[in-house]
LUMNUTOR-500033 format. One line per field, with one value per residue (C-alpha): residue in one letter; x, y, z. Coordinates in steps of 0.1 Angstrom, whole numbers, always signed. Layout:
N
type [A	...]
x [X	...]
y [Y	...]
z [Z	...]
// end
This chain:
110
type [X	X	X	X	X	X	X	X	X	X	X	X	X	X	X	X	X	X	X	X	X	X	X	X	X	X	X	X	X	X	X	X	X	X	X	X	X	X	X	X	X	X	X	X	X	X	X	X	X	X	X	X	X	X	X	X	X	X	X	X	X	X	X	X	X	X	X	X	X	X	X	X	X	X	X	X	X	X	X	X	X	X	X	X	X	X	X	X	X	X	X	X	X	X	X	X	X	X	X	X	X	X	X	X	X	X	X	X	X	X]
x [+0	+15	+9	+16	+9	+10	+6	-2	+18	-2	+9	+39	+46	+58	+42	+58	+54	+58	+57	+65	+50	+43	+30	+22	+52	+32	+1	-18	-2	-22	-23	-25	-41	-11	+11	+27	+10	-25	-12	-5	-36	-64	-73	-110	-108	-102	-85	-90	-77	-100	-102	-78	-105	-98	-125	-129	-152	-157	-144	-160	-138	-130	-92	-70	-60	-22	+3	+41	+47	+75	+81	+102	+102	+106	+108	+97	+100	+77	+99	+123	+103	+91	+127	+126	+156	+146	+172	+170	+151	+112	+85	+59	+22	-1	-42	-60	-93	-109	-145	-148	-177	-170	-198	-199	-167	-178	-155	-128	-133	-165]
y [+0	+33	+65	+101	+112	+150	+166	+199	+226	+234	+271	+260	+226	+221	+201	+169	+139	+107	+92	+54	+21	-5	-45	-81	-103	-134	-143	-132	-128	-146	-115	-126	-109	-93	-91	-59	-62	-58	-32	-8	-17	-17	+17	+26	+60	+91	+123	+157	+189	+215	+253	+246	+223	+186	+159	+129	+100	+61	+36	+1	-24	-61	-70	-59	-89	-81	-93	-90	-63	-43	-11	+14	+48	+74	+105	+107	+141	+136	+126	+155	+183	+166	+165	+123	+105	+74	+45	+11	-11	-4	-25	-27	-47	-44	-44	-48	-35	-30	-21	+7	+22	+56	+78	+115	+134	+150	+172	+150	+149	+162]
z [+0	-11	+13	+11	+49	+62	+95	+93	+114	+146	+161	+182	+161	+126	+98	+88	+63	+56	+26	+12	+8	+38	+29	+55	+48	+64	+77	+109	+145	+173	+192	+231	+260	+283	+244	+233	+207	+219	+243	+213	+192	+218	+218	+225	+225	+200	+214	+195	+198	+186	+187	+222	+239	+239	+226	+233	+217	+223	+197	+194	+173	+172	+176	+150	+124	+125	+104	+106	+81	+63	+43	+22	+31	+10	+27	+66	+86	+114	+142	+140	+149	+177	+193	+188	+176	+159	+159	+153	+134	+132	+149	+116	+120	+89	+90	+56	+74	+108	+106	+137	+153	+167	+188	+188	+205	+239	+262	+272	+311	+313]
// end
């Protein structure tokens, strides 16, 4: 899969990109309760930032199917302007699809 990603520059951040082509190199993980895995996947919330007041809104999905995965990159600025190094070799998982229910953001807290 070939993408072409862009963050745009917030006031006291810069924009950045990332741009090349990720693909699975085998089939699906068994991804375990307690794995590392899961820990970074299993997100059921989404966190926005808008006009300086931070949303927040539930997300329903199964487990991601995860494969192994690996990729070229082209051209990837989004680390630097953040201050983070990146070194070593990357930790890549690939999803084909994950059907995802979201509800409707609400102030996050409130």
């Amino acid at each position: 899969m070939r993408f072409n990603l862009q963050r745009v520059a917030a006031r006291d951040a810069r924009g950045a990109v990332w741009q090349g082509t990720y693909w699975p190199t085998s089939s699906r993980l068994p991804v375990t309760e307690g794995s590392l895995e899961r820990w970074l996947t299993e997100r059921y919330c989404l966190y926005v930032v808008r006009d300086g007041r931070v949303l927040r809104g539930d997300i329903h999905h199964p487990p991601w199917p995860l494969q192994p995965g690996a990729a070229e990159t082209d051209e990837n600025t989004m680390a630097a302007p953040l201050g983070i190094e990146l070194r070593g070799e990357p930790r890549l998982h690939f999803a084909a699809r994950q059907d995802t229910l979201f509800w409707a953001l609400t102030e996050a807290g409130g």
